[in-house]
FIDOKE-792607 format. One line per 5 residues: number of its first residue (from 1); their letters; for each residue x, y, z of N, C-alpha, C. Coordinates in nm, 2 decimals. Layout:
// residues N
NUM = a = X:Y:Z:X:Y:Z:X:Y:Z ~ ...
END
This chain:
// residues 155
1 = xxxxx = 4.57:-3.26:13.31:4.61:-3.16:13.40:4.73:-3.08:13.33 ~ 4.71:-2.93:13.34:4.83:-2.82:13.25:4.95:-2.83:13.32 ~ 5.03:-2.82:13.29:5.20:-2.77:13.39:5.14:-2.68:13.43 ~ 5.27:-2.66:13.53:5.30:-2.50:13.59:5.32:-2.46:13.52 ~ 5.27:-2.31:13.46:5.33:-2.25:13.33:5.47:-2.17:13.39
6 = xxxxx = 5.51:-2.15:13.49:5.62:-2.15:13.58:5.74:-2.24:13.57 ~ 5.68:-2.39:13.62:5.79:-2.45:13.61:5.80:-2.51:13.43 ~ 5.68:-2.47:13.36:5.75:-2.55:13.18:5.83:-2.42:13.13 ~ 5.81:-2.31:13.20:5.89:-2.20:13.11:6.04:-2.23:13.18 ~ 6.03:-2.30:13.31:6.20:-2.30:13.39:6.26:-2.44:13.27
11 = xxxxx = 6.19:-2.52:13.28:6.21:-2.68:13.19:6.26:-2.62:13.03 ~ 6.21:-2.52:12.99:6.21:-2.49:12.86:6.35:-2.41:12.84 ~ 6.37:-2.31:12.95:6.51:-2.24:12.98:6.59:-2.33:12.96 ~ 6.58:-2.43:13.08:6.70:-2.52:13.10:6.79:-2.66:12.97 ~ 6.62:-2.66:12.89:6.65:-2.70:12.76:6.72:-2.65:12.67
16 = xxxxx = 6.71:-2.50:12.68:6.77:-2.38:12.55:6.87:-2.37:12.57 ~ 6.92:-2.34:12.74:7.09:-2.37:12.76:7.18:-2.48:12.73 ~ 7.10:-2.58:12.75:7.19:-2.68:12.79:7.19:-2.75:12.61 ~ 7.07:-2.69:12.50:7.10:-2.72:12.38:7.20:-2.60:12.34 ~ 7.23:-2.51:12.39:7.31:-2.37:12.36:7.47:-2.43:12.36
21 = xxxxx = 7.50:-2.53:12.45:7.57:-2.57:12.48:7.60:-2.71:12.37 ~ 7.50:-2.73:12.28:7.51:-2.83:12.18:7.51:-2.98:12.30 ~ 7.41:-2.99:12.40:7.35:-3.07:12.45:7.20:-3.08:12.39 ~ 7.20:-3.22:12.30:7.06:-3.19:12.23:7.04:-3.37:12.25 ~ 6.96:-3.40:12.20:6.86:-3.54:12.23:7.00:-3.62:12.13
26 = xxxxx = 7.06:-3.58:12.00:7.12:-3.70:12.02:7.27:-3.68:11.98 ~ 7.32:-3.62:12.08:7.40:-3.63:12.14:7.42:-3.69:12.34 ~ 7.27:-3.67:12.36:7.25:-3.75:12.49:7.23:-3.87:12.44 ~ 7.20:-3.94:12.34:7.20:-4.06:12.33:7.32:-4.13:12.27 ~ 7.39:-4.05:12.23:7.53:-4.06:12.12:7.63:-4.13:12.33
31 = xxxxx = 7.59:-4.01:12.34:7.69:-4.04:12.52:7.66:-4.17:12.59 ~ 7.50:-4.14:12.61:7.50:-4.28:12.69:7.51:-4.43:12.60 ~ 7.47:-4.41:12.50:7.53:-4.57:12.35:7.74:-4.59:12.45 ~ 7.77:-4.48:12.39:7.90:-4.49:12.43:7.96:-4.50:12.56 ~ 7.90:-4.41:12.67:7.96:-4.46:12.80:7.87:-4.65:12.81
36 = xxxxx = 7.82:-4.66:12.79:7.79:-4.79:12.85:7.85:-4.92:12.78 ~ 7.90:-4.90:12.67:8.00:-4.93:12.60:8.10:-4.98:12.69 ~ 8.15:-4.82:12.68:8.32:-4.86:12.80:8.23:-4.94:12.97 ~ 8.14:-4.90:13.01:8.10:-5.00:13.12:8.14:-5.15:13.10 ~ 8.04:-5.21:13.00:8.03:-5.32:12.94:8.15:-5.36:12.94
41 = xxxxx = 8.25:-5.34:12.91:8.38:-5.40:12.87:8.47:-5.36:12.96 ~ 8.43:-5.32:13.05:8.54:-5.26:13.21:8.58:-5.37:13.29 ~ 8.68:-5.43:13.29:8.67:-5.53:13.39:8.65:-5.56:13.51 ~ 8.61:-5.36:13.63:8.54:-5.38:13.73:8.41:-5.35:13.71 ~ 8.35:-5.25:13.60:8.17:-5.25:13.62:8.14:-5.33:13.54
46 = xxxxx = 8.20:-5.36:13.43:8.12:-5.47:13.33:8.03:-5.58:13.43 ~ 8.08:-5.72:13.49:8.07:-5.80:13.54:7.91:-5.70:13.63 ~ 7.94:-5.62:13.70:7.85:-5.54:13.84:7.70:-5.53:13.71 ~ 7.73:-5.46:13.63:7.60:-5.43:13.50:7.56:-5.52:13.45 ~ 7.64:-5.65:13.40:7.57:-5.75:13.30:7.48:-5.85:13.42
51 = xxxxx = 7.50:-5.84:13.55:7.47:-5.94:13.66:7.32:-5.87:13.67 ~ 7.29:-5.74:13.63:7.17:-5.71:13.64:7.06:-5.64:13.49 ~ 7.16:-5.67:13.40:7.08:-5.55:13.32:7.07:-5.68:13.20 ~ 6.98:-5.75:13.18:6.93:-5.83:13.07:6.91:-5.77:12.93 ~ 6.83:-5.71:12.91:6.78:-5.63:12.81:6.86:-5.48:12.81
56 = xxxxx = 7.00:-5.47:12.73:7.01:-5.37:12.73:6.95:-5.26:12.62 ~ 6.90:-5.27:12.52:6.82:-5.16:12.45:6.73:-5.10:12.58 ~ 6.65:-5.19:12.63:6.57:-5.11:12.72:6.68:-5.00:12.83 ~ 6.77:-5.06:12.86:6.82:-5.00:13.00:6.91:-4.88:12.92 ~ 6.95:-4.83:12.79:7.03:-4.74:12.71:6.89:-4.64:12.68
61 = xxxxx = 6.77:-4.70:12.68:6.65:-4.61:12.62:6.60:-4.51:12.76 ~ 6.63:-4.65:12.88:6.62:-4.57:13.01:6.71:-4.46:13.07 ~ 6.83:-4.54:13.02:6.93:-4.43:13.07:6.92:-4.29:12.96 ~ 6.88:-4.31:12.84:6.85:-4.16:12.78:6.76:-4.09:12.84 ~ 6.67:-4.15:12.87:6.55:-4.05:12.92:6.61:-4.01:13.06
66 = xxxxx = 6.67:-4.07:13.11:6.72:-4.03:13.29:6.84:-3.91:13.25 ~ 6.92:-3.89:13.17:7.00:-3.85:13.13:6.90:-3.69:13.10 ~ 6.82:-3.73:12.98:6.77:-3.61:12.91:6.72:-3.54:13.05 ~ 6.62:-3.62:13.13:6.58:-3.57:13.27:6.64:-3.46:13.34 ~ 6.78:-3.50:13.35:6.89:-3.48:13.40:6.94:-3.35:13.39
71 = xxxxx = 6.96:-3.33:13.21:7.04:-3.20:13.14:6.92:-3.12:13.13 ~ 6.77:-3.14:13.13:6.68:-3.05:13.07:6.57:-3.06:13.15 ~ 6.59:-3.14:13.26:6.50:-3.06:13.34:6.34:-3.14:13.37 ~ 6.32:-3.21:13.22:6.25:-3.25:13.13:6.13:-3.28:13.24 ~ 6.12:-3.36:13.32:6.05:-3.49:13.39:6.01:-3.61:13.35
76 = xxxxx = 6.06:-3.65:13.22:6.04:-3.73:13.12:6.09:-3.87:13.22 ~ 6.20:-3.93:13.35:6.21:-4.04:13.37:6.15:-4.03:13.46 ~ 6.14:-4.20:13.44:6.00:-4.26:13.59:6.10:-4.35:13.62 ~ 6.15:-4.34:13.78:6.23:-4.49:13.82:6.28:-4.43:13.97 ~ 6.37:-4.54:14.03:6.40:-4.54:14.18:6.57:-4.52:14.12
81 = xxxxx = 6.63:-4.46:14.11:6.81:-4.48:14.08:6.84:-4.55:14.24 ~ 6.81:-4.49:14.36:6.86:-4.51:14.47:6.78:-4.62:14.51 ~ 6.72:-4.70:14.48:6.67:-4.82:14.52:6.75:-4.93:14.46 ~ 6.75:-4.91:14.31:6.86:-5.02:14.24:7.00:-5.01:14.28 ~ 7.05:-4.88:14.32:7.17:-4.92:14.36:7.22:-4.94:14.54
86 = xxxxx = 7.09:-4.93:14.60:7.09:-4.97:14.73:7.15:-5.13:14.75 ~ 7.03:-5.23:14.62:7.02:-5.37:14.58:7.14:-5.40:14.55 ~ 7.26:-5.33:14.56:7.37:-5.39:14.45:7.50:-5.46:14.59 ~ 7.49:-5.55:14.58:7.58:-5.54:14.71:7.72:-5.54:14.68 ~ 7.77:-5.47:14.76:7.91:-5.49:14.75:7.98:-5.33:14.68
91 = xxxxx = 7.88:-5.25:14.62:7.93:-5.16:14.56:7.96:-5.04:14.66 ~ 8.07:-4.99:14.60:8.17:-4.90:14.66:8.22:-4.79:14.58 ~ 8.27:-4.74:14.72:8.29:-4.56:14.69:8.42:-4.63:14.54 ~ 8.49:-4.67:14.51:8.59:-4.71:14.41:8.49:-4.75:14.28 ~ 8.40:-4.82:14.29:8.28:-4.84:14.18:8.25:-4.71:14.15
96 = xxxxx = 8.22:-4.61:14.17:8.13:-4.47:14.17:8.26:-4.42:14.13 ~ 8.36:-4.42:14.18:8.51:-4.32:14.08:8.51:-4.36:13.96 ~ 8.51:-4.50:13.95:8.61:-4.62:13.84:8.47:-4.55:13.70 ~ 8.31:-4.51:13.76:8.20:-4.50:13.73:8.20:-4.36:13.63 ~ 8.31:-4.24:13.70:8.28:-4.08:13.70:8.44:-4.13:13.61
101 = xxxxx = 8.55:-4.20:13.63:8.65:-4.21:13.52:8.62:-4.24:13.37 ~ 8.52:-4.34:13.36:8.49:-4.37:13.26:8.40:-4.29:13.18 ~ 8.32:-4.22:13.25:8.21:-4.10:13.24:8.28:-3.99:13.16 ~ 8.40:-3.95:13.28:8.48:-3.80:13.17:8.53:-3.87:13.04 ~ 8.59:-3.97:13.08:8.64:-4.02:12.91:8.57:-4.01:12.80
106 = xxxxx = 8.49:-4.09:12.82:8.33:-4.07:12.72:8.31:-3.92:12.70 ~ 8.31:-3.85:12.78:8.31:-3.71:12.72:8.39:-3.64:12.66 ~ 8.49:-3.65:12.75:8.62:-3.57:12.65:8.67:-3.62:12.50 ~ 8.58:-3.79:12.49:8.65:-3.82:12.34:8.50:-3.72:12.25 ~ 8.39:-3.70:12.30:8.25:-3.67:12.28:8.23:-3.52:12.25
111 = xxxxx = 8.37:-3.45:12.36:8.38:-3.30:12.36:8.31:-3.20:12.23 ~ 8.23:-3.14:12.27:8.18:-3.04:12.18:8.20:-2.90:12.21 ~ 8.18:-2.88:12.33:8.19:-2.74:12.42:8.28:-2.80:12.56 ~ 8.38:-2.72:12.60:8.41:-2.74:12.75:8.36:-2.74:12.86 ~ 8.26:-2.62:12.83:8.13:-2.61:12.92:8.03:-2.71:12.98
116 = xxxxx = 8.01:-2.75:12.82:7.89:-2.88:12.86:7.97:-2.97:12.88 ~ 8.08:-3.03:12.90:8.15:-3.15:12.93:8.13:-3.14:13.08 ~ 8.16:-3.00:13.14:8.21:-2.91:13.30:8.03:-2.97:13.31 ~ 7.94:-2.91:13.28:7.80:-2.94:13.36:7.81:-3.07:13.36 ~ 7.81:-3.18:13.27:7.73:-3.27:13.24:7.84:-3.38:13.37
121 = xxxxx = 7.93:-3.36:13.35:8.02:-3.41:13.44:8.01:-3.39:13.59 ~ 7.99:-3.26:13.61:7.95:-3.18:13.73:7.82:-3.25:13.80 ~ 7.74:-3.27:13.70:7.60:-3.39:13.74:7.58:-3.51:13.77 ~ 7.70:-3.55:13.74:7.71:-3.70:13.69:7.79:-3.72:13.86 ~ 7.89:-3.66:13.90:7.95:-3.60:14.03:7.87:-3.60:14.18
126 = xxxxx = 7.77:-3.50:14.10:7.66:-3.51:14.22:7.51:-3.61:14.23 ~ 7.54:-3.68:14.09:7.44:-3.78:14.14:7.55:-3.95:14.17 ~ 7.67:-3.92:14.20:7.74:-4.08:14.22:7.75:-4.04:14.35 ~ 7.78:-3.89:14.39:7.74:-3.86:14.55:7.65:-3.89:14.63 ~ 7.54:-3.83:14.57:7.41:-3.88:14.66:7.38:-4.04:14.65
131 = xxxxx = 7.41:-4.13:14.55:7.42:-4.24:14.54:7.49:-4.33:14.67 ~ 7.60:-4.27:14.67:7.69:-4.34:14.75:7.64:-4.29:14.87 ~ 7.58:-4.15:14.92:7.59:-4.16:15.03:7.48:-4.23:15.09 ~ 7.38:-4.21:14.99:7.22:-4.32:15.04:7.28:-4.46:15.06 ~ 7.37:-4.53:15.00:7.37:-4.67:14.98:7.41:-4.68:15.14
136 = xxxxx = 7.50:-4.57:15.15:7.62:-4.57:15.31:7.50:-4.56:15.40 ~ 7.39:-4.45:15.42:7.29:-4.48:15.50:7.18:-4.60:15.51 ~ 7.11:-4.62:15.40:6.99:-4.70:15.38:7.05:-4.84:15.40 ~ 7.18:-4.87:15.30:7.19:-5.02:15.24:7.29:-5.06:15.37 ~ 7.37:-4.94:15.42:7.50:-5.02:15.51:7.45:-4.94:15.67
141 = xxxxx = 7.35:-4.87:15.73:7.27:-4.83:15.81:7.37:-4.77:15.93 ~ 7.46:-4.67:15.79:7.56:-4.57:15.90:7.48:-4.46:15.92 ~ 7.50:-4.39:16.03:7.44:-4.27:16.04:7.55:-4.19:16.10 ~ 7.68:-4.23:16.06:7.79:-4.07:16.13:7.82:-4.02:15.98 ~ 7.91:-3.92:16.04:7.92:-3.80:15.94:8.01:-3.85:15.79
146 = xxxxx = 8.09:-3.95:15.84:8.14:-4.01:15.72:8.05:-4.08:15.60 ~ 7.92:-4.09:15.64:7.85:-4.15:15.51:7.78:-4.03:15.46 ~ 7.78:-3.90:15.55:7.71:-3.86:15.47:7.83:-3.72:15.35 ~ 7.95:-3.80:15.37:8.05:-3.69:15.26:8.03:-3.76:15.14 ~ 8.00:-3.85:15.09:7.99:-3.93:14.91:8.17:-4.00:14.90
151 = xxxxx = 8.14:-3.92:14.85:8.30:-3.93:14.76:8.40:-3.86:14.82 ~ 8.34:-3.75:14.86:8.49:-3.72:14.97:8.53:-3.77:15.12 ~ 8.49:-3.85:15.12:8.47:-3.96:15.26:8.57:-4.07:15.18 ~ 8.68:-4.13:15.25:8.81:-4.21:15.18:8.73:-4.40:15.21 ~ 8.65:-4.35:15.36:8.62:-4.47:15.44:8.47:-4.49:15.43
END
């Protein structure tokens, strides 16, 4: 079956920018080797990651492709993000900051352009958002207005 020649010319845009920006394959993998790094050795996510992630080559090869997904558009990953972190008990809006702290650091030591730091961070922002706020509906079965702010919700 062909793409959309629609949506591969939007995929292919979104690739040119965001390599314009010196966002290219490995430098997404240069980031995610290194944010998961600082994970691993965090003494609040470390423990939350190694409790689930056995095989990490596989889960750095995952997180590139979810990543590349991510900056380019690609459709390159296959997975549930909001189901595995539904499964995680106990995780919190403080986990998802401690998550987006660790994330800018990794970039700003990574910095190539300001711009691409501003997007890729900006994404990273709105997916620990929708993260948290599914976990607040689905996993903890709030339905007032406070689960559905993410991160800007204190409670």
């Amino acid at each position: 079956m062909n793409a959309n020649p629609h949506a591969a010319a939007a995929r292919q845009s979104k690739r040119e920018a965001a390599e314009a920006l010196k966002i290219d394959p490995l430098f997404i993998r240069q980031m995610v080797e290194e944010f998961y790094a600082a994970i691993r050795s965090d003494d609040r996510l470390g423990p939350i990651f190694s409790a689930r992630i056995a095989d990490w080559d596989d889960h750095l090869d995952r997180m590139t492709a979810f990543w590349s997904s991510v900056l380019y558009e690609s459709g390159g990953f296959r997975g549930n993000p909001m189901a595995k972190h539904i499964a995680i008990p106990g995780i919190e809006r403080d986990d998802f900051l401690r998550w987006l702290a660790l994330f800018g650091a990794t970039l700003d030591r990574l910095e190539r352009d300001p711009a691409a730091t501003r997007l890729i961070i900006d994404r990273a922002r709105m997916i620990a958002d929708s993260l948290l706020t599914g976990i607040r509906i689905h996993r903890d079965g709030r339905d007032d207005l406070g689960a559905m702010k993410g991160l800007d919700d204190a409670g």
